[in-house]
C-alpha positions as CSV (number, residue, x, y, z in Angstrom):
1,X,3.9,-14.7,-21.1
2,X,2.4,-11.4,-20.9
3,X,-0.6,-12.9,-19.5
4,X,1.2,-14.3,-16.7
5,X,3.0,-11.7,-15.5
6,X,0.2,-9.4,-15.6
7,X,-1.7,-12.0,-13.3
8,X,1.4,-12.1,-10.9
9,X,1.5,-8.6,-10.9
10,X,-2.3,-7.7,-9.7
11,X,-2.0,-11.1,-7.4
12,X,0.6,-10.0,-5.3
13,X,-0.1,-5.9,-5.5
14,X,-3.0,-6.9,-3.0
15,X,-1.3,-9.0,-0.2
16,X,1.0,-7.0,1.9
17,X,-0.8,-7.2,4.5
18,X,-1.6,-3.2,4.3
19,X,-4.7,-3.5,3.9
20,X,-6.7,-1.3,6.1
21,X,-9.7,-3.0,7.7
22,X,-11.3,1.0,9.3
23,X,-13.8,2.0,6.5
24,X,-12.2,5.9,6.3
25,X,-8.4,4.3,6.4
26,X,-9.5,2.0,3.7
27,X,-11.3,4.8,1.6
28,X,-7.7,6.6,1.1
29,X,-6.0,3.5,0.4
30,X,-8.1,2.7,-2.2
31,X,-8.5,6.4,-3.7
32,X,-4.9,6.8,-3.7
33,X,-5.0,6.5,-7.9
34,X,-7.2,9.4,-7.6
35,X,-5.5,11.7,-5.0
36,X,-5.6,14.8,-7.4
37,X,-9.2,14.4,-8.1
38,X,-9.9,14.3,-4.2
39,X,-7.1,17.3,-3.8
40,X,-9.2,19.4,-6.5
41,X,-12.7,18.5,-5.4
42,X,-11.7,19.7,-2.0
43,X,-10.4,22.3,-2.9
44,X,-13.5,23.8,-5.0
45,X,-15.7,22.4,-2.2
46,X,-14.1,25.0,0.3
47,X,-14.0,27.6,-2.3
48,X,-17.4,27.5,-3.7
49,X,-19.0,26.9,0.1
50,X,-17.3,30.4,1.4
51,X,-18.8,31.9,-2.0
52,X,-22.1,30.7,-1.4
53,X,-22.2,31.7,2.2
54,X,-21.2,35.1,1.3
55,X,-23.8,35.4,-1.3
56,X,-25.9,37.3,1.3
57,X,-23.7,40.1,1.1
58,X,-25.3,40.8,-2.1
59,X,-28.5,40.8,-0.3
60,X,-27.5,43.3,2.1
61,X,-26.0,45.7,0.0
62,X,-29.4,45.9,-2.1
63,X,-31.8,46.3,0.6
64,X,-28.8,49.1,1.5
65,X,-29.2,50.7,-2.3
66,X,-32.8,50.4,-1.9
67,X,-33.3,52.2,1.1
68,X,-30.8,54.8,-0.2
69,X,-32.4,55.0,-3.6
70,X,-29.5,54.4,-5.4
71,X,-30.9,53.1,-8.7
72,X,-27.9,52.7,-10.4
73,X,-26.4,50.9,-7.4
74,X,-29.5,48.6,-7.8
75,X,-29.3,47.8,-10.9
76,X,-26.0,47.1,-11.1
77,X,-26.5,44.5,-7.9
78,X,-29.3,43.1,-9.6
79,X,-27.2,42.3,-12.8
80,X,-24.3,41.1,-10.8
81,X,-26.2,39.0,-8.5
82,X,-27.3,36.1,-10.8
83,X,-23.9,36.2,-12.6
84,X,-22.8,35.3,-9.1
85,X,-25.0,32.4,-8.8
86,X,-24.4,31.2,-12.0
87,X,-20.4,31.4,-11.4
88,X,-21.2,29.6,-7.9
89,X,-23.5,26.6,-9.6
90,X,-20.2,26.2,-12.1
91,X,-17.9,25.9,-9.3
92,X,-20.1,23.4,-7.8
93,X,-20.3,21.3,-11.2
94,X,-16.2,21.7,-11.3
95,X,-16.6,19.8,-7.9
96,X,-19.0,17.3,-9.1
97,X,-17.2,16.4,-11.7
98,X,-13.8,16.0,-9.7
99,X,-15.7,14.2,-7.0
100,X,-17.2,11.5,-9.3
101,X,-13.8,11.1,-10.4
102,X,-12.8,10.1,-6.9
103,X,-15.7,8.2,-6.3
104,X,-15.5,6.1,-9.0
105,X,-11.7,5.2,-8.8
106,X,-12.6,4.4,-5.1
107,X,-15.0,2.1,-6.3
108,X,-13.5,0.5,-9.2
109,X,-10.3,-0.4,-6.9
110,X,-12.4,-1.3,-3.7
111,X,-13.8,-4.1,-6.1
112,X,-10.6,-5.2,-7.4
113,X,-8.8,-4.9,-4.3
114,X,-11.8,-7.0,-2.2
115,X,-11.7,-9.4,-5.3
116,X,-8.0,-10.4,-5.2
117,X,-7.6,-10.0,-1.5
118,X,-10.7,-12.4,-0.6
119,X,-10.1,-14.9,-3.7
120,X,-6.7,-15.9,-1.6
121,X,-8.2,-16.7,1.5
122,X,-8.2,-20.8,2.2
123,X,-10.4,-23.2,1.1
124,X,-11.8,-23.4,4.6
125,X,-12.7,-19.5,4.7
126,X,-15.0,-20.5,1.5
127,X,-16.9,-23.4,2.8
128,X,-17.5,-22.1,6.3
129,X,-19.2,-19.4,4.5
130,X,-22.4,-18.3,1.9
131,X,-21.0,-17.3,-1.1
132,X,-24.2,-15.2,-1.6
133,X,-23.1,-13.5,2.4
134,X,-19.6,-13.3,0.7
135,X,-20.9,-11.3,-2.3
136,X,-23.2,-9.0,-0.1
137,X,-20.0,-8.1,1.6
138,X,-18.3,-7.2,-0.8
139,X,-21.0,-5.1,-2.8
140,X,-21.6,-3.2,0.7
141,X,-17.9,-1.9,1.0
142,X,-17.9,-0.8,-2.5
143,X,-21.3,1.0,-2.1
144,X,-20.3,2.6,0.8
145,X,-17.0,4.2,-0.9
146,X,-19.4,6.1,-3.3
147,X,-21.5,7.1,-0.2
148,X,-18.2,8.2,2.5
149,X,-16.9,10.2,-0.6
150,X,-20.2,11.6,-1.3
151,X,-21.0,12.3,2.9
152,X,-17.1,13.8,3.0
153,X,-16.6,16.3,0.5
154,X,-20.4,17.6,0.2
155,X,-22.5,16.8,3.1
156,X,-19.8,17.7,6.4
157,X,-16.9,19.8,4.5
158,X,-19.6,22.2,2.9
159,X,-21.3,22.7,6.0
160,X,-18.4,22.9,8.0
161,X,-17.1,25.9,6.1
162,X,-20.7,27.5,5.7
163,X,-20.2,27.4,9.7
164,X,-17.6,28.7,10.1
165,X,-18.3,31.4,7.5
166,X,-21.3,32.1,8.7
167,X,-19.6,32.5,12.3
168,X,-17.3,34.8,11.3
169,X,-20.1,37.0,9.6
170,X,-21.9,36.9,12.9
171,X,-19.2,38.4,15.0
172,X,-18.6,41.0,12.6
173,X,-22.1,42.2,12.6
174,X,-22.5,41.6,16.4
175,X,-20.6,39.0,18.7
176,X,-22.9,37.8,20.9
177,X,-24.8,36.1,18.0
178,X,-21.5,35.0,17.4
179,X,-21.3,33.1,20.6
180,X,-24.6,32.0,20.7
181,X,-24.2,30.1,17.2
182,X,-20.5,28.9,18.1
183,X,-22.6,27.1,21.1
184,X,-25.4,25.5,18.8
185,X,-22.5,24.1,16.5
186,X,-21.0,22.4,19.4
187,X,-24.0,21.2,20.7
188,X,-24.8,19.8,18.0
189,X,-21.7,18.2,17.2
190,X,-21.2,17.1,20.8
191,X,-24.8,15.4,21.0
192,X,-24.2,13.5,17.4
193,X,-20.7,12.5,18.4
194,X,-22.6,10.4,21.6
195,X,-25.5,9.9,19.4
196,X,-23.2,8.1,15.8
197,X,-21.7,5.3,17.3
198,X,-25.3,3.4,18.4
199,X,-26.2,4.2,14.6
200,X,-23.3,2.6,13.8
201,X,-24.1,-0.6,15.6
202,X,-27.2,-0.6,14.6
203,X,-26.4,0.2,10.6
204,X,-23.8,-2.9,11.2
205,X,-26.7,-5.0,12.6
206,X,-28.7,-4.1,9.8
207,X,-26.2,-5.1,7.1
208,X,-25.5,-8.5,9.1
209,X,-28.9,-9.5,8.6
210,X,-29.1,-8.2,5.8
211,X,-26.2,-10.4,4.4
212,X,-27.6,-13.9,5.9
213,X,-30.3,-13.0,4.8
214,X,-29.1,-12.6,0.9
215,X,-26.8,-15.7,1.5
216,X,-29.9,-17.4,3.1
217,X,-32.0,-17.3,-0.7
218,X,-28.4,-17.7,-2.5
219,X,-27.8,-21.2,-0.9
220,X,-31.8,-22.1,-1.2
221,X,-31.3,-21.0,-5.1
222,X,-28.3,-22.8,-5.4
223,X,-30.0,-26.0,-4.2
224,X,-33.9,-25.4,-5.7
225,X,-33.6,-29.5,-6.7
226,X,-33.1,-30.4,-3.5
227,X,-36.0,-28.5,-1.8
228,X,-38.6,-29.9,-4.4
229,X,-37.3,-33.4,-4.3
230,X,-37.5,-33.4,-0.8
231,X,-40.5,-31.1,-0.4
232,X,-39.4,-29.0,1.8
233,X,-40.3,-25.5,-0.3
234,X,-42.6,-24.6,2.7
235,X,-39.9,-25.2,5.2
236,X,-37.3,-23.0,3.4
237,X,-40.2,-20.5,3.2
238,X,-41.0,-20.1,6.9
239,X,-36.9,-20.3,7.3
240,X,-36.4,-17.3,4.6
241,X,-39.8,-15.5,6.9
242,X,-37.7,-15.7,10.0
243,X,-34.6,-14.2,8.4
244,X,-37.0,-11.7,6.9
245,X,-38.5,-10.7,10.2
246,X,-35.1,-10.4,11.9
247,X,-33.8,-7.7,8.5
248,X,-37.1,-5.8,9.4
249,X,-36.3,-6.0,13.1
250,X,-33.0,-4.2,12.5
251,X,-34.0,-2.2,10.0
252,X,-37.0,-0.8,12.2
253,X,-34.5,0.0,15.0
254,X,-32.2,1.5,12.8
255,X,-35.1,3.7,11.2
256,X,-36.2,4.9,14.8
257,X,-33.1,5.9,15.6
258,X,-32.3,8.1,12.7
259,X,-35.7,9.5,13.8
260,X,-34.8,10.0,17.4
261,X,-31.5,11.6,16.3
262,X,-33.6,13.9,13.9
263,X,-35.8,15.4,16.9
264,X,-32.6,15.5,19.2
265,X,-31.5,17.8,16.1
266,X,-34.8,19.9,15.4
267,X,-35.3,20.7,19.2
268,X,-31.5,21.8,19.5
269,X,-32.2,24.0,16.3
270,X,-35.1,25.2,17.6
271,X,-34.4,26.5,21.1
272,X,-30.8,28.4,19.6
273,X,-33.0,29.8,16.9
274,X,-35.4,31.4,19.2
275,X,-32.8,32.7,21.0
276,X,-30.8,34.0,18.6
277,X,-34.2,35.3,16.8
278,X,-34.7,37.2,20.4
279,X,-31.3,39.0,20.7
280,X,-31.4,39.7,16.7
281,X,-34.9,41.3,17.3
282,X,-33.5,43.4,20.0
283,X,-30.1,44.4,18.8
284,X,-32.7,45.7,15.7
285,X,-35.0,47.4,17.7
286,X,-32.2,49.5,19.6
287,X,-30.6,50.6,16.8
288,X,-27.2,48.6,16.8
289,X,-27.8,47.0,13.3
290,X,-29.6,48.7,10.5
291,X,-32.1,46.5,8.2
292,X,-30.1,45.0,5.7
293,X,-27.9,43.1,8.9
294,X,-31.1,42.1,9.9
295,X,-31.8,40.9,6.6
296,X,-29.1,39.0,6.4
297,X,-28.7,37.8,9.5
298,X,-32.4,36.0,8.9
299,X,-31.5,34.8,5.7
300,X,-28.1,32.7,7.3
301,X,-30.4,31.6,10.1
302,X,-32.7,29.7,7.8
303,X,-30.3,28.7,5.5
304,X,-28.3,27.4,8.5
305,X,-31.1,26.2,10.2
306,X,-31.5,23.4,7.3
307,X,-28.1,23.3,7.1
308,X,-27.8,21.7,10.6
309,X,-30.7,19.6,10.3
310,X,-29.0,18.7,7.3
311,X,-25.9,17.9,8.8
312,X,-28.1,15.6,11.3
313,X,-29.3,13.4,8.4
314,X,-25.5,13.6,6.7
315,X,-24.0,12.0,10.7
316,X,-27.1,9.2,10.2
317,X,-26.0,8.7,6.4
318,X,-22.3,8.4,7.2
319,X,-23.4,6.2,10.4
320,X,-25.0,4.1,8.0
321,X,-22.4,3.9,5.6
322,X,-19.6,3.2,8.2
323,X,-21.4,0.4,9.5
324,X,-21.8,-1.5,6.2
325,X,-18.4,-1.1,5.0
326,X,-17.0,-1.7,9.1
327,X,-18.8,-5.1,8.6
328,X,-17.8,-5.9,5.8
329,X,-14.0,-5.1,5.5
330,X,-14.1,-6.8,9.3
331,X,-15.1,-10.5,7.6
332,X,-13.5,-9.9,4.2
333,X,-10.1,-8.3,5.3
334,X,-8.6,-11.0,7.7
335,X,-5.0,-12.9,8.1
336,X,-5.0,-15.7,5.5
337,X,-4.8,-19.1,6.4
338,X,-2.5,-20.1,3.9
339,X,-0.5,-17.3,2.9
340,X,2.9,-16.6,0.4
341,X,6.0,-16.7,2.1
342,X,8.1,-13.4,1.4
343,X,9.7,-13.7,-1.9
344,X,8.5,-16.9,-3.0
345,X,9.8,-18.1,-6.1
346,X,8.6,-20.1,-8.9
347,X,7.3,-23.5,-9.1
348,X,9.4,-25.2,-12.1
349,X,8.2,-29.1,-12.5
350,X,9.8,-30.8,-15.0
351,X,9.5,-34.4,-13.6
352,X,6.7,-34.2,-11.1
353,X,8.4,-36.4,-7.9
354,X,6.3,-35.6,-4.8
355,X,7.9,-36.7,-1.3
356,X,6.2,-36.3,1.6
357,X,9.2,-35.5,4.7
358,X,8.0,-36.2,8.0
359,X,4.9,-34.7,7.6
360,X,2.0,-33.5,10.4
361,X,-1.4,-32.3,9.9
362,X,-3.8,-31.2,12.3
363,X,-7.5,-30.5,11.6
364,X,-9.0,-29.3,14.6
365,X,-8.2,-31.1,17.2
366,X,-8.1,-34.4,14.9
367,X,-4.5,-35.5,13.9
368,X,-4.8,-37.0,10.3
369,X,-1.3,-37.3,9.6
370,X,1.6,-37.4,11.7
371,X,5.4,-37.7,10.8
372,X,3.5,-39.5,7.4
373,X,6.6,-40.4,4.8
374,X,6.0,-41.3,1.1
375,X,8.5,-40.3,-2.6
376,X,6.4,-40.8,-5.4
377,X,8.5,-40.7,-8.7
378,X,8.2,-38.9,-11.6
379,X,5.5,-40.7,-13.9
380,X,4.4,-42.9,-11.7
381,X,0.6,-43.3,-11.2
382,X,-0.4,-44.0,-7.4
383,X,-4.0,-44.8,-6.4
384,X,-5.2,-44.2,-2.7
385,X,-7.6,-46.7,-1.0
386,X,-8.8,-46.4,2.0
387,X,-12.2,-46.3,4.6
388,X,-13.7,-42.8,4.9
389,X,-11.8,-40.5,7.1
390,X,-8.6,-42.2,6.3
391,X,-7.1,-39.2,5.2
392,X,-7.7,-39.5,1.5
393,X,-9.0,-36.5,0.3
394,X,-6.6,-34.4,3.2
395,X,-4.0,-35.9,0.9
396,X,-5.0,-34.2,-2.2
397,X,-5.5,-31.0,0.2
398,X,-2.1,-30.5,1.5
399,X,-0.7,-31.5,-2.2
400,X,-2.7,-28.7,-3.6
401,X,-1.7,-26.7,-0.5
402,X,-5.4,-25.3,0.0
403,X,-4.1,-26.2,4.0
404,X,-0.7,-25.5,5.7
405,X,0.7,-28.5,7.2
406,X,1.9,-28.3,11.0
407,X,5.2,-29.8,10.3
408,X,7.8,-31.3,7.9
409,X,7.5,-30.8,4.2
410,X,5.9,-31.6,0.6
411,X,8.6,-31.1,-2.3
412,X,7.8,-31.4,-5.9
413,X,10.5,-31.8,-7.7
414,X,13.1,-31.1,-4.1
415,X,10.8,-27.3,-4.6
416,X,9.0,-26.7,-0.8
417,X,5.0,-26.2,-1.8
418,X,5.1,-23.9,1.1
419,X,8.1,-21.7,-0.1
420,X,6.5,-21.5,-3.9
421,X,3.6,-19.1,-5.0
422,X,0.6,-20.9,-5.0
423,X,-0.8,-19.9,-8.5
424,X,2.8,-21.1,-9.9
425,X,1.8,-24.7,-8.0
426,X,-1.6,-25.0,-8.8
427,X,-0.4,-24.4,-11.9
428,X,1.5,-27.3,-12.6
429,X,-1.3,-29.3,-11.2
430,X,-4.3,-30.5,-13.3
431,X,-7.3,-32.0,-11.1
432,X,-10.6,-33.3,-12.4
433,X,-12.5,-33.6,-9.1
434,X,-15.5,-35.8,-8.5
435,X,-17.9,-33.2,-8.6
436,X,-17.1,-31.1,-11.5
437,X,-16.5,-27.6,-11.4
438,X,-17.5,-25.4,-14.4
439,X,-18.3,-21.5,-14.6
440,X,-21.4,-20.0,-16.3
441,X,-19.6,-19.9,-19.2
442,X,-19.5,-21.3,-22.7
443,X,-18.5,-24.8,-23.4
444,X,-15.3,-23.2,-24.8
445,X,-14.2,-21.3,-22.2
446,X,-14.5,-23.9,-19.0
447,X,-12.4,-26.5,-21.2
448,X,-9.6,-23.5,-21.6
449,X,-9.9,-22.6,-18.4
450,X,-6.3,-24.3,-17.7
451,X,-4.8,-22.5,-21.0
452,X,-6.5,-19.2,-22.1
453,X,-4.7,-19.3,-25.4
454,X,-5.3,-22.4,-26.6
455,X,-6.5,-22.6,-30.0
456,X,-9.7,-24.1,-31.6
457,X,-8.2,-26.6,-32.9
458,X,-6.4,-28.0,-29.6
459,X,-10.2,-27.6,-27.8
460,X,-11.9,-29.6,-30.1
461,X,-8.8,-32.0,-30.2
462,X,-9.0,-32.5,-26.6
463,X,-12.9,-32.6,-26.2
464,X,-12.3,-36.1,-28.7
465,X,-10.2,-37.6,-26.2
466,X,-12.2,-37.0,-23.9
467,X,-15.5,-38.1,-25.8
468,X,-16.7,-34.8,-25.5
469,X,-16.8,-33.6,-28.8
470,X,-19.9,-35.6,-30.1
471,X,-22.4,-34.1,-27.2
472,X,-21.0,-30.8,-27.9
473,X,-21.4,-30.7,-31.6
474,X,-25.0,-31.5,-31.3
475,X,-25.8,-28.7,-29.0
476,X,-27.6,-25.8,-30.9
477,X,-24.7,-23.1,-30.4
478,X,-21.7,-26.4,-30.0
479,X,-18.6,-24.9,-28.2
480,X,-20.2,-21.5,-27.1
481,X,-23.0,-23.1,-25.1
482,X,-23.5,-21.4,-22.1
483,X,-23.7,-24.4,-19.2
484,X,-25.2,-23.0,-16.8
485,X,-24.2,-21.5,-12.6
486,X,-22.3,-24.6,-12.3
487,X,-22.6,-26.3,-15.0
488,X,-26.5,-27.3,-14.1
489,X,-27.3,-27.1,-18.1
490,X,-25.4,-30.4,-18.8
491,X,-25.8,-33.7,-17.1
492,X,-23.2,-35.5,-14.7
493,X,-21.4,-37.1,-17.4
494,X,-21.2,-34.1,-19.8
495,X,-19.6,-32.2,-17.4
496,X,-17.3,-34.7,-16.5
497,X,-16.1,-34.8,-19.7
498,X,-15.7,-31.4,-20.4
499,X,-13.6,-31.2,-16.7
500,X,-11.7,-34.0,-18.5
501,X,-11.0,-32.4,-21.5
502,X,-9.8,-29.4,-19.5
503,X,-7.6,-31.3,-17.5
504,X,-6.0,-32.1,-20.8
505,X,-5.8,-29.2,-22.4
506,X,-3.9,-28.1,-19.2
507,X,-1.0,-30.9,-20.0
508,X,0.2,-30.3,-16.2
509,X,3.3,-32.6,-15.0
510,X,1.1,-34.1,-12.1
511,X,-2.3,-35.1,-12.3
512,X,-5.3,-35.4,-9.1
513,X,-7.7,-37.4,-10.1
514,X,-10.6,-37.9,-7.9
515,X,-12.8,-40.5,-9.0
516,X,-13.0,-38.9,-12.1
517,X,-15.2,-41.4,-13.9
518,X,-18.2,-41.7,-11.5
519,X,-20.6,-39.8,-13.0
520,X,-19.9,-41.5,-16.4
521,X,-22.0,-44.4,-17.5
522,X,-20.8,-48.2,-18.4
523,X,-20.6,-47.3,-22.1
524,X,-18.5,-43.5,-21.5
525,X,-16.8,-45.4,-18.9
526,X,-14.8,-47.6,-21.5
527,X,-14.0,-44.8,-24.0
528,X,-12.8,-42.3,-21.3
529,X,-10.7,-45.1,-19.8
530,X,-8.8,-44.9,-23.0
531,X,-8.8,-41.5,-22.7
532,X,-7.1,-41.0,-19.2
533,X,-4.8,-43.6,-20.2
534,X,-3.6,-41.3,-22.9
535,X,-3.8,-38.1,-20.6
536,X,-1.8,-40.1,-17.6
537,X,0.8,-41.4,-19.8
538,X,4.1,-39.9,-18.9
539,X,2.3,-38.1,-15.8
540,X,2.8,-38.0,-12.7
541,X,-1.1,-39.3,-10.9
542,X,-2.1,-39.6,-7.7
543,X,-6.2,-40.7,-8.1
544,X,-8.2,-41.3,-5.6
545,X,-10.0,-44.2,-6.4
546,X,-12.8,-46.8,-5.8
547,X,-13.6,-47.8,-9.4
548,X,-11.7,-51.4,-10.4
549,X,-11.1,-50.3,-14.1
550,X,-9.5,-47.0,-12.2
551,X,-7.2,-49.3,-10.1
552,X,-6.3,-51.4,-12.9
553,X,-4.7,-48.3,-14.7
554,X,-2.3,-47.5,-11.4
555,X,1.1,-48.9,-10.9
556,X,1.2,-48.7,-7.2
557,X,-1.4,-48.4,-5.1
558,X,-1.5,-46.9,-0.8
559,X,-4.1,-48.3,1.7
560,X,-4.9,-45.6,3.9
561,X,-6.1,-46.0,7.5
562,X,-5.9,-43.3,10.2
563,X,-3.4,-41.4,8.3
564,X,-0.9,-44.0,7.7
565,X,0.3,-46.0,4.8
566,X,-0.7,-49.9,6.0
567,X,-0.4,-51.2,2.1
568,X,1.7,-50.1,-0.4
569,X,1.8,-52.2,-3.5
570,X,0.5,-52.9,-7.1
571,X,-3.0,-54.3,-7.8
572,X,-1.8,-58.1,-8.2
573,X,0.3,-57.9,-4.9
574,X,-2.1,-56.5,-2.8
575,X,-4.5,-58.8,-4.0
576,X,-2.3,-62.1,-2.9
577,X,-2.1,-60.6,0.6
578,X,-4.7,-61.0,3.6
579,X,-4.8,-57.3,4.0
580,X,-7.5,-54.5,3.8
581,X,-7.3,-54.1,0.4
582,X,-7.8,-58.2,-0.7
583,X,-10.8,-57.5,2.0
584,X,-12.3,-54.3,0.3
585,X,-11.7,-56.1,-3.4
586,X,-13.5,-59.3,-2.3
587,X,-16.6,-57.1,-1.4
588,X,-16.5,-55.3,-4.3
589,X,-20.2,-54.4,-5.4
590,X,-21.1,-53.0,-8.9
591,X,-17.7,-52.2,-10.2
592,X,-16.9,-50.2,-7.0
593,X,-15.1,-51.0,-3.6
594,X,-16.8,-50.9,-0.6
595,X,-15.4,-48.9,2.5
């Protein structure tokens, strides 16, 4: 139970619809568990910047001591002096420590946040897109919260107060440098403020190609067996070149810009720093400010001098990191399709009766079903025939809600899908798809997938019925095999049965089966016939089926065509009528129906 409620818990903390999409907006909502951390590193950040700006002070009043030949005055400067430093270079490890704090958090809940947010998006979202794109995305936001923190709180905030400390020193010693200083800042901000936003589209370019690029080799990994059977490896060579050349396109441009913006910088710097060298030179030769001013005026001029070019290379960095996280939150962070109503309760199936009211579904602009009625009592096992495109595998869709449907209503048990939390539906589900589904993961795990807790004994019970067990025992390390990124490690069969066996273990009131016995051979065939027959007793099934031994286990069985139910019967009745499904069982070839 504890599990559960946990898992409701962190499901729903993430889908307000709060999310921010803005990379800065979304860097505070995630560092909210850290706001003291981000409260305390600013505030040493400001502190120890105004110390280590003022630092020069010390500077001046030695070359002062000096020229008066106060020894004592010098020594006791001297000795102070690298206390100083070493109490600023504390301060700034205070801030270091405090800001790695923040960064961290930021991190550690951009991922969960991203995570849960993106894992309930539709079915659609995931197959109209790369998984290896998807992950890119997602590692690109959380990179960039490390680098916004980083650009925030050391690269602009301690600049911005050495500028304005430094500003305030200038005036004091003489005004007009002052001035002339306040007017470099603003150029400099003013020209970086036109200058950022290109960077930014260009940083955003760069992480777009970038990501088809990574999703590019992830789908070309994913599929390696394909490429060699067909021989096609040079093909998806010259493919991967072209996304290659297009990354070092954008990358190029993005390079040569952060190289324009750093001349634009430099030649700013250097015309104020002439000038203000000039009247420094002058004010020193008349008289107005003694040596130790001039001193330390110099020393702030080269130590804001890389400061602002400094500064340059911190807008570029924080261009850069803007742009990744900007396209990444922009994909990741959208409506979702199918969504949790406001206070949904709890799916509670104790029978598993399924009626279809008056129901409409639009894919596209193709209708599949419209005002389509069907009650499917509890236990009963229903097989769906039909011609491709009849609206088969749209059935099991809208059952499993991974659509919304445009109008009327699924019930399970008189329960609206649509007004239940999804995870509390899918949970009283159990489907063993045609192509099985299994993690990178021991054998163990992917059969308790359904039912974390289960013991050994009820996975090795369950594997038997589902003529598992004996593969599985002969493998080197048995249950804690590791199967491989989608189970490639076992054959089609083995991995049918250990979806079986999962589908089991689960002991859900309704059961999807989707041609769950097509990968098996003759021989598995019979045994996991048996099998099913034991997992579908008292079960609610709806199978989608073209195998006769399949059919033969179903009490009722629909013909599908266009959407509509055109045969609705048991096996023997259908088969004494003229219809489509006496048509498609007189063609049968091999054991299977033809559509």
């Amino acid at each position: 139970m504890t599990k559960k409620t946990n898992k409701t818990t962190a499901s729903t903390a993430a889908y307000t619809g709060v999310i921010p999409r803005t990379p800065l907006r979304f860097l505070w909502y995630v560092s909210r568990t850290a706001k003291w951390s981000a409260i305390i590193g600013f505030s040493t950040v400001l502190i120890t910047a105004t110390l280590a700006t003022l630092m020069v002070f010390f500077v001046q009043e030695l070359i002062r001591a000096a020229e008066a030949g106060d020894v004592l005055r010098v020594i006791q400067l001297g000795v102070l002096y690298p206390i100083a430093i070493l109490g600023v270079h504390m301060l700034w490890r205070i801030t270091g420590f405090f800001g790695r704090i923040w960064a961290l958090e930021a991190q550690r809940n951009a991922a969960n946040e991203l995570f849960s947010y993106t894992t309930l998006h539709s079915h659609t979202y995931f197959i109209d897109r790369f998984a290896g794109s998807l992950l890119s995305k997602v590692t690109n936001v959380i990179g960039a919260m490390e680098s916004l923190v980083v650009d925030i709180m050391w690269h602009h905030t301690e600049r911005i107060v050495a500028f304005i400390v430094s500003f305030i020193i200038f005036v004091r010693i003489f005004p007009t440098l002052g001035i002339v200083f306040a007017g470099l800042v603003a150029t400099v901000v003013v020209v970086n403020i036109f200058l950022v936003p290109r960077k930014q589209r260009f940083s955003r370019s760069l992480a777009e190609s970038r990501t088809a690029l990574r999703g590019q080799i992830v789908d070309v990994f994913g599929n390696v067996a394909a490429t060699r059977q067909y021989g096609r490896r040079e093909k998806e060579i010259l493919n991967i070149h072209r996304f290659t050349q297009h990354t070092r396109d954008s990358q190029s441009k993005s390079w040569l810009y952060t190289e324009y913006m750093l001349v634009v910088n430099t030649l700013i710097l250097t015309v104020f720093s002439v000038v203000m060298y000039m009247i420094l030179v002058d004010e020193w030769v008349a008289g107005s400010i003694d040596t130790a001013q001039f001193v330390t005026v110099m020393m702030l001029m080269f130590s804001l001098a890389e400061g602002i070019l400094f500064i340059g290379r911190a807008f570029n960095d924080t261009a850069t990191s803007y742009g990744e996280a900007s396209e990444g939150l922009s994909e990741l962070i959208v409506p979702h399709e199918v969504a949790d109503v406001s206070n949904p309760s709890q799916l509670a199936s104790a029978e598993g009766v399924i009626s279809w009211n008056g129901v409409t579904f639009e894919y596209g602009e193709n209708r599949v079903f419209n005002n389509f009625n069907l009650t499917i009592p509890a236990g009963q096992r229903v097989g769906l025939v039909g011609p491709s495109g009849a609206g088969k595998t749209t059935f099991v869709s809208l059952l499993l809600r991974q659509h919304d449907i445009n109008g009327g209503s699924i019930t399970i048990d008189g329960q609206n899908i649509a007004e239940v939390t999804q995870d509390s539906l899918r949970e009283n589900i159990a489907v063993v798809p045609q192509e099985p589904l299994l993690f990178h993961r021991t054998i163990r795990e992917n059969i308790a997938y359904g039912k974390p807790d289960a013991t050994d004994e009820e996975i090795i019970e369950v594997a038997k019925k589902a003529q598992a067990h004996e593969f599985i025992s002969a493998l080197p390390e048995g249950y804690e095999t590791l199967v491989g990124e989608r189970g490639v490690k076992l054959s089609g069969g083995q991995k049918q049965r250990v979806a079986i066996a999962r589908a089991m273990l689960k002991d859900a009131p309704i059961l999807v089966l989707d041609e769950a016995t097509s990968a098996l051979d003759s021989e598995s065939e019979v045994l996991i016939q048996k099998a099913l027959h034991e997992l579908m007793e008292g079960k609610t099934v709806v199978a989608i089926a073209h195998r006769l031994s399949t059919l033969r286990e179903m009490d009722r069985i629909l013909v599908l065509e266009n959407g509509q139910i055109v045969e609705d019967g048991t096996h023997t009745e259908l088969t004494k009528q003229s219809g489509t499904y006496a048509r498609l069982w007189e063609h049968q070839a091999g054991g299977f129906l033809q559509e």
